[in-house]
N, C-alpha and C positions, 0 to 999 in steps of 0.2 A: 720894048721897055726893058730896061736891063736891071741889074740886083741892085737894089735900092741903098742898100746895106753899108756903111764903112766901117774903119777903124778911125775912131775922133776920139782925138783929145779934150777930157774935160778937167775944169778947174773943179776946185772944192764943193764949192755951191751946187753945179751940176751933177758934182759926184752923189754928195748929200741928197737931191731931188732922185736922182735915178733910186739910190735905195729908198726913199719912197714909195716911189712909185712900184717898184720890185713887192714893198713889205704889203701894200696895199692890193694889190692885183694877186698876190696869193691869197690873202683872205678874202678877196671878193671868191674867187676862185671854188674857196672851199663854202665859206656860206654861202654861196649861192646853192650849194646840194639841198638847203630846208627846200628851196623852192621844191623839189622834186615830187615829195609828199604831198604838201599843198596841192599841186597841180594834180595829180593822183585822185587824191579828194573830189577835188572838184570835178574831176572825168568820170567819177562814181557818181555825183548826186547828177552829175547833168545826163547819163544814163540812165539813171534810175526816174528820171523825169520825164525822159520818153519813152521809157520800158511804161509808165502810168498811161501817159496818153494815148499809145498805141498797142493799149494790152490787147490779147487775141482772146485768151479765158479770163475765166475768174475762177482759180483753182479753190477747191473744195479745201478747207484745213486739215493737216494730219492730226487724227485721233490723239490725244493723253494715250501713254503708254501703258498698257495692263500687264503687263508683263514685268516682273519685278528689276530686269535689267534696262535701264534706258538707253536709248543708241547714242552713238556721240556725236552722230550727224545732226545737231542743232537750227543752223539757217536755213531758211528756204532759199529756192533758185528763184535769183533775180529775173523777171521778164524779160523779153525776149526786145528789142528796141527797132525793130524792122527788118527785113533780109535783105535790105542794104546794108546795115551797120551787122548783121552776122556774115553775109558773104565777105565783107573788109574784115572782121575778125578773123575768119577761116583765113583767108589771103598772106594775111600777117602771120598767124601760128603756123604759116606753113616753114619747113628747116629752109634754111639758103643752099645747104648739100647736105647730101646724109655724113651725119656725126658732125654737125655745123648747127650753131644757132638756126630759129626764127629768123623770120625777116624782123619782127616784131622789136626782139631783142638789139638783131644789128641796126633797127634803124633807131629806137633808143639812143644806143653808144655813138651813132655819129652824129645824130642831133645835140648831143652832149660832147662830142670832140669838136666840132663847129662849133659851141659857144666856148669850150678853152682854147682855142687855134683865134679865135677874135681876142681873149681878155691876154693870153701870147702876144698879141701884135699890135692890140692898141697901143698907144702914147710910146710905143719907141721908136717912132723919127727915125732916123738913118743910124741909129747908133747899133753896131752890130753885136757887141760885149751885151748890151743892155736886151737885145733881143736871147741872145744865147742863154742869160741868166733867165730871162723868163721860161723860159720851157723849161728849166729846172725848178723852180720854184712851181711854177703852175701844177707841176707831174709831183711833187714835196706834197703839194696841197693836198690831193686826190689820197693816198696812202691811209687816212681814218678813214675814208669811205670804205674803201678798198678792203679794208681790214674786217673792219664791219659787216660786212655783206657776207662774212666766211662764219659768224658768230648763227651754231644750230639753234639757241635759243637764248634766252635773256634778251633778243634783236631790238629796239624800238622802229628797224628800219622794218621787220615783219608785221609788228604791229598797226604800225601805218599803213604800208602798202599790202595789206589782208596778206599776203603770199609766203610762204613756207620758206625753208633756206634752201631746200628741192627747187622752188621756182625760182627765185634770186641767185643761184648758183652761178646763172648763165651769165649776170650780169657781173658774178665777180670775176668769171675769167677773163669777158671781154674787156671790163674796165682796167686789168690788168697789164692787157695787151696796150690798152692806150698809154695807160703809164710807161710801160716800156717804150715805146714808142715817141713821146715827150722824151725820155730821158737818154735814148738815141741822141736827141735831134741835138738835144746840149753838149751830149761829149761830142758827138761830131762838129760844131760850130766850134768847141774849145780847141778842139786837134787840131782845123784846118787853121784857124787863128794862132798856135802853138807855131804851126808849122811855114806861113806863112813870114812871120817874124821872126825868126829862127831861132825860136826859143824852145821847140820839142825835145827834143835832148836834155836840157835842161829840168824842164817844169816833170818831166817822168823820173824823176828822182826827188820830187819834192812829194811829203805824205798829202797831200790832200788830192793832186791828181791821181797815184800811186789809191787813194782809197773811193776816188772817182770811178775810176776806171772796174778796180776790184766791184764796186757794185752794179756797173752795167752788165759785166759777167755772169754778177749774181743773178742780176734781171731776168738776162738772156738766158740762161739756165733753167729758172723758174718756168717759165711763157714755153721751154721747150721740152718740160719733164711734164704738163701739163696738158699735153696737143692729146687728142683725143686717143690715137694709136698708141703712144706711151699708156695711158693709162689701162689702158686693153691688153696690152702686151704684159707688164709689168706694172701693177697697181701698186704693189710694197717700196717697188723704186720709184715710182712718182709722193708716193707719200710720205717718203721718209723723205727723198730732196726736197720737197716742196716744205717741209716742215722746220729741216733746218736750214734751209737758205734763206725764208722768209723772217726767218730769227736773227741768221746772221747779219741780214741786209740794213736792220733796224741802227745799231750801233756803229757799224761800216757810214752811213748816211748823217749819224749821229757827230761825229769825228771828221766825216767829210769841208764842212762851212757851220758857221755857229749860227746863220739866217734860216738853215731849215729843219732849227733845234727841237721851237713848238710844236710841228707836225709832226716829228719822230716821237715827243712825248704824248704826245697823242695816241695815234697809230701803237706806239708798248703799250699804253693802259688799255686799251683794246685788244691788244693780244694778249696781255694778262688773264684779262676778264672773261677771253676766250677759252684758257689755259682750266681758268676756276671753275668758270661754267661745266667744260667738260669732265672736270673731276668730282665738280657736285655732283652730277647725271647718274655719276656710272657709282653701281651699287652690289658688293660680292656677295657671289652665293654661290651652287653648285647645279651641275647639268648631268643628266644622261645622255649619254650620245649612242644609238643603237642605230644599226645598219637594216635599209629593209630589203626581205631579200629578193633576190631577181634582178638586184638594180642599183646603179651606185648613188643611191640617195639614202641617206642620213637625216632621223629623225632625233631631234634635239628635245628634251623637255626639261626646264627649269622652273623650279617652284617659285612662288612667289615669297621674297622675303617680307617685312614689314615696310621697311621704304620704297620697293616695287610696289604693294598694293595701294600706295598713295599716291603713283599715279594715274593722271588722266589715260585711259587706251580708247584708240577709236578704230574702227576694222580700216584697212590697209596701212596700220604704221610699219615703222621696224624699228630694229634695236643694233648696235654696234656690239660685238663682243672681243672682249680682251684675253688674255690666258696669260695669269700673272704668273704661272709657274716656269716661263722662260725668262732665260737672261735678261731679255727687254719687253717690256709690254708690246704683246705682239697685237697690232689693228688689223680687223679683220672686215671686208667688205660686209655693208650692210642687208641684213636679212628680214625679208618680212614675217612679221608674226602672223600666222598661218591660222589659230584661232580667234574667233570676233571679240571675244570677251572672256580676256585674259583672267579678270578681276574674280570672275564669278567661277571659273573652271581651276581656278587657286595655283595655275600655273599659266607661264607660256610657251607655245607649240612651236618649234621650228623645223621646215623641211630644206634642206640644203642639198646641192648636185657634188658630189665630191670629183671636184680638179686638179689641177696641177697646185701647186704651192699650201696657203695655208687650210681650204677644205682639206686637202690630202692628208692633213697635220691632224684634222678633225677626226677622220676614218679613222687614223692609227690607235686613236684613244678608244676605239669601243673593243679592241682586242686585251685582254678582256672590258666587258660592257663595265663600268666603275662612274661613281660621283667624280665632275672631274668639276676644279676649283674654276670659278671664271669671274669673270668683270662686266657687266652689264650695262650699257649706256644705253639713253635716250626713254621713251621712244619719240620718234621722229616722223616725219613725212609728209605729204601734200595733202594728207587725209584728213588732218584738223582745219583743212581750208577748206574741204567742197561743200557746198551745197547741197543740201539734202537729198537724195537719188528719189527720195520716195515722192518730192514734189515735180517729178516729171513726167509724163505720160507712159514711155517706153526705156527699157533699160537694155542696152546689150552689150553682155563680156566678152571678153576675147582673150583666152591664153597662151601661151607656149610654155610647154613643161614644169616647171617648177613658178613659172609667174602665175600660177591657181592659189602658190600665198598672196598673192596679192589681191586680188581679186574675189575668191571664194570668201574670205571673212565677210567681204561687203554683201554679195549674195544671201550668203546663209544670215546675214544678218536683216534682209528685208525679208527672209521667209520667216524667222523667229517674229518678227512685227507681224508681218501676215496672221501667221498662228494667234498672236495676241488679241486681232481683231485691228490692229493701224490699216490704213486704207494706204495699201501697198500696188504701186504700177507694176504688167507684166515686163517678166524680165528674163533674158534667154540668155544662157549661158556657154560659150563655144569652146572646149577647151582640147589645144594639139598635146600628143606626147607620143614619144619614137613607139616606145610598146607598153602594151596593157596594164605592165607590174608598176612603171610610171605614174597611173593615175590610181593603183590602189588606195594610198592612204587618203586620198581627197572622196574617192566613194567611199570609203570606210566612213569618215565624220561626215557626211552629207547622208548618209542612207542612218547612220543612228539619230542625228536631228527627226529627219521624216520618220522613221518607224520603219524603215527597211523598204521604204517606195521611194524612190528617185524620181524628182519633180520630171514631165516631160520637156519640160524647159532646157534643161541640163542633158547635154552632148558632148561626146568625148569623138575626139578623131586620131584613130592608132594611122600613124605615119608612117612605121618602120617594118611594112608587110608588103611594101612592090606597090603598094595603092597609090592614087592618083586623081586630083580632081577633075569633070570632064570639063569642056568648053562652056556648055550651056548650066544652068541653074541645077541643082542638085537636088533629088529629093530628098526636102529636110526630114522627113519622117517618112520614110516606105516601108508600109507594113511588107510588101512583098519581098523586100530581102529575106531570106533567109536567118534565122536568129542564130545557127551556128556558125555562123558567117563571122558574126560581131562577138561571140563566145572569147574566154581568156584569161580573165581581170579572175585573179585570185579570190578565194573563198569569202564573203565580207558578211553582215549580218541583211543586206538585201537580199534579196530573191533575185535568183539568176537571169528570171524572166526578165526583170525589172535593171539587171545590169545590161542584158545584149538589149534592152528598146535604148541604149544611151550611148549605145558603141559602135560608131561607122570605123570601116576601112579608109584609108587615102587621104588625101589631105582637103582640108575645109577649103568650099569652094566661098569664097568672101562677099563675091559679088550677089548668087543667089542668096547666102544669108544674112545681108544688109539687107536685100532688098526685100527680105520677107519679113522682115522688123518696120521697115519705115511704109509697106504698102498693107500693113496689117492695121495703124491709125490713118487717121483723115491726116489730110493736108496740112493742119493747123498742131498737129499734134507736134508736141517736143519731144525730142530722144535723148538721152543721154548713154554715151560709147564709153565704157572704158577698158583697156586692153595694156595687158603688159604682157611682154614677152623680146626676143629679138626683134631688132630694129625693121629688117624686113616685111617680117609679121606685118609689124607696125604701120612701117609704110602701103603695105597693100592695105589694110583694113581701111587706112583713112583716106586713101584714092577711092575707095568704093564708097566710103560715108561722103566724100566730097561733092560726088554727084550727086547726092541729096541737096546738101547745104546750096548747092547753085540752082536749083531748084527753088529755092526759098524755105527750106526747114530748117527750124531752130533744134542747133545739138550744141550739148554739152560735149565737151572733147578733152580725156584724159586718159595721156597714152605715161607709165612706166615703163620702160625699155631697159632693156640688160643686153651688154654685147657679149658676154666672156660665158 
């Protein structure tokens, strides 16, 4: 069968219908996105239907909090709906390649590029102008969504689909890509069509291809300052092109055809709104940035102003911070607040690794240590979505160096509940760093919470002494090590003794310690893993959790990863 497609002459009439058909197939196009929600919804209640009828417990209620700070973990965790429908969860949340979406995600976006590649190709007959226009129009439509999905809060799209802009992010970039990809398809249909006719020459002197063309560039630019290595490599140069090209693209698209005016007006007032949101957010005050020693990690402290203390924190958010004292507002990758409860401790805690570029910017300012003026955004993160840790049987952390911000607020923060008397799961905590002085300030605030005893839960694994995980399972606790063995970690208000029971050599063997978490409950019991650190990290932990889950155990699964 050959290409369907011609070039046909049409009279008025036809002309007149085809822009119909054009103006209506983009607005199907874009409202058809309510469906998304809707459909969401309804995969939640019909979940939640058979998480009822095939519940395994009947979880006991978490205590009222006695304790005068409440946690901001609110929901419980939804039941578990069988280890059928958790082993297709795990399946799906697994990446396609590492630094690559979910499968979960890419099957989303082509379940969603299959029904605009149909509303593309319906009703246009062999007319190939009419087809060419659709893929521009269709790819016009999608730009509020698209826009949308970048908005950290004010979202109604977060709202609906429970999930943070952390977990929608993936779907802004893939749906991005498809846009690009739509907008391909039309200048290349316009070119070959130009070219065919011998009109190329020509129509690339007139402004509207002249501002066609200009935006596929822009496209193409955006989709390639975006690719995950760019942003690794150089995060300030994906941010800054990514910010003015997607501005620039707006008015470019604008000026291009007066049919895909709506959408462009669209898509600015969402970028607007985006604009306002982030300037509400962000709130000045001043930091200490002081250096700890032994180690190029930077401890940050900012007090709380009065519009910081209004808002919501919940242990593993972060915060964006700015430095208005440069030429240009300098963005700086996001940091986790390192303290559970910012609100109550009248400030927030940041530990930062100092790198190349803007940490390095940060180091310089503690020579001498000074208030230095700063901009404060957010806070932010996937942490106002999870489900309460304490309504799960088993909890196990996993860090890599400085990802113990992430992580240790949620800890320390079911040992404060503990203390208050909530009825708190046991929870183990694994945490790597090159050498000893690395994990000083996380024993520091962990040994003052406890009273100078470090829970036996809590493990640190010094990596940068020649050590070495063995083949087989590890002993998670051997008293027979030697205690000056694990000896190191700077002066804290613990007891020494109490610092080497928490200090192995080598690196965490993952497998034995998954597996002393999930064979320490029955069969039925639920876990939940959370682990931030380098992606690697990442991906071993959850090959060794995954042998669980195919087994039939229900896990919660939330991995924060940092590659830089």
């Amino acid at each position: 069968m050959g290409w369907p497609y011609h070039f046909v002459s049409l009279d008025d009439g036809q002309q007149v219908r085809r822009r119909q058909l054009l103006d209506s197939y983009g607005q199907i196009a874009q409202f058809s996105i309510l469906l998304l929600p809707l459909i969401y919804q309804l995969s939640l209640g019909v979940r939640l239907l058979f998480g009822r009828l095939q519940r395994k417990h009947v979880y006991e209620p978490v205590k009222e909090h006695q304790s005068p700070v409440a946690s901001g973990f609110k929901q419980p965790a939804i039941d578990g709906t069988g280890s059928a429908w958790a082993k297709l969860r795990w399946a799906l949340d697994e990446p396609v390649a590492q630094g690559w979406e979910t499968r979960k995600e890419w099957l989303a976006i082509l379940v969603w590029g299959a029904w605009l590649l149909l509303l593309v190709l319906r009703d246009t007959g062999d007319d190939y102008l009419h087809l060419t226009r659709r893929f521009g129009i269709v790819a016009a439509s999608q730009l509020p969504l698209h826009y949308a999905l970048a908005l950290k809060s004010w979202s109604p799209i977060q709202y609906l689909a429970r999930l943070s802009h952390e977990s929608l992010n993936p779907y802004h970039r893939l749906l991005g890509r498809l846009i690009i990809l739509l907008m391909t398809c039309h200048a290349t249909l316009y070119l070959n069509f130009y070219f065919q006719n011998d009109l190329l020459q020509k129509r690339l002197k007139d402004s509207d291809v002249i501002l066609g063309l200009t935006s596929i560039i822009s496209a193409l630019l955006i989709g390639t300052t975006a690719l995950a290595r760019i942003r690794h490599w150089n995060y300030r140069l994906f941010f800054y092109s990514h910010v003015m090209l997607s501005l620039s693209l707006l008015p470019i698209l604008y000026f291009h055809v007066p049919y895909l005016r709506l959408y462009i007006i669209e898509a600015t007032a969402i970028y607007i709104l985006l604009i306002a949101q982030r300037n509400t957010e962000q709130s000045s005050t001043t930091a200490t940035i002081e250096p700890f020693p032994g180690t190029n990690l930077l401890s940050i402290t900012i007090p709380l102003t009065p519009s910081l203390k209004k808002r919501n924190y919940t242990p593993g958010q972060h915060i964006y911070l700015s430095l208005p004292s440069l030429p240009q507002k300098l963005r700086i990758n996001p940091f986790s607040i390192a303290n559970p409860d910012p609100t109550s401790d009248n400030h927030i805690h940041l530990v930062v690794r100092t790198l190349n570029g803007t940490t390095a910017l940060l180091a310089s300012l503690t020579k001498p240590p000074q208030p230095t003026p700063i901009l404060v955004e957010g806070p932010y993160g996937s942490a106002n979505y999870f489900p309460d840790p304490a309504t799960y049987d088993r909890i196990l952390f996993v860090a890599g160096g400085v990802g113990a911000t992430f992580n240790l607020p949620i800890y320390r923060d079911l040992l404060r509940r503990s203390t208050a008397g909530d009825q708190v799961p046991p929870a183990n905590f694994v945490w790597a760093v090159r050498k000893d002085e690395d994990a000083v300030w996380g024993v520091q605030v962990l040994s003052e919470q406890c009273k100078g005893i470090l829970p036996k839960s809590f493990e640190i694994f010094v990596t940068g002494k020649g050590g070495s995980a063995s083949d087989g399972p590890p002993p998670i606790r051997n008293d027979s090590i030697e205690l000056q063995e694990r000896e190191g970690l700077l002066d804290t208000s613990a007891s020494k003794e109490g610092i080497a029971e928490a200090v192995r050599r080598g690196r965490p063997n993952f497998r034995g310690i998954v597996d002393e978490v999930f064979e320490q409950g029955g069969s039925g019991d639920r876990v939940a893993v959370l682990v931030c650190g380098p992606s690697d990290m990442g991906a071993s932990v959850r090959k060794e959790v995954g042998r669980w889950v195919w087994r039939g155990r229900e896990v919660w699964w939330h991995s924060e990863e940092f590659g830089w």
